[in-house]
C-alpha positions in Angstrom: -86.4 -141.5 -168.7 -87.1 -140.6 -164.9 -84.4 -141.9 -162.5 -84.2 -142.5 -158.7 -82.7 -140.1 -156.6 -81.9 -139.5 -152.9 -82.5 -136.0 -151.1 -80.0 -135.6 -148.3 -80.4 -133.4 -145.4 -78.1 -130.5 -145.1 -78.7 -130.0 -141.4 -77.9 -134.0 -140.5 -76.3 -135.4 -143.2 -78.9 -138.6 -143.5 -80.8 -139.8 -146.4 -84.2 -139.4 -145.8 -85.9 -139.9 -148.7 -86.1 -141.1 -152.4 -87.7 -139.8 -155.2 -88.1 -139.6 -159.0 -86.7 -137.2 -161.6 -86.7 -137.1 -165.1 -83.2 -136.2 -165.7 -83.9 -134.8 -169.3 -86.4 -131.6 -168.4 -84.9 -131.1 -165.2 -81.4 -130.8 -165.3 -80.4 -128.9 -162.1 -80.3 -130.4 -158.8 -83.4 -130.5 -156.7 -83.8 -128.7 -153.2 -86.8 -129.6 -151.6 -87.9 -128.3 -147.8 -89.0 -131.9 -146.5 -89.5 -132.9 -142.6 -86.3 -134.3 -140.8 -87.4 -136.8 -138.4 -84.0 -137.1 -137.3 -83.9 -133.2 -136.5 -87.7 -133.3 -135.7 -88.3 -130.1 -138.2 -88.5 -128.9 -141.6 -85.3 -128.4 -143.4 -83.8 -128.1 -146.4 -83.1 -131.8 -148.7 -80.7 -131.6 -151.6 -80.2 -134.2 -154.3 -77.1 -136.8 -154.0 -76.2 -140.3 -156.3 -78.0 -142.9 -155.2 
């Protein structure tokens, strides 16, 4: 079953975007290197709960 999730910028602190996951082959928590358009750069987004 895949499930939403949120990636969370650790530079800012804002929720920039949403994603899905299937919680059953991927168990550990996803960091992704996405663009911050709050920090105007690539950065590093962990997972949070939705």
């Amino acid at each position: 079953m895949r499930d939403i999730i949120l990636l969370q910028c650790k530079e800012c602190k804002n929720r920039n975007y949403s994603t899905r996951k299937n919680k059953k082959n991927t168990t550990e928590k996803l960091n992704l290197k996405k663009y911050c358009k709050f920090d105007k750069r690539h950065t590093e987004h962990k997972e949070v709960k939705a």
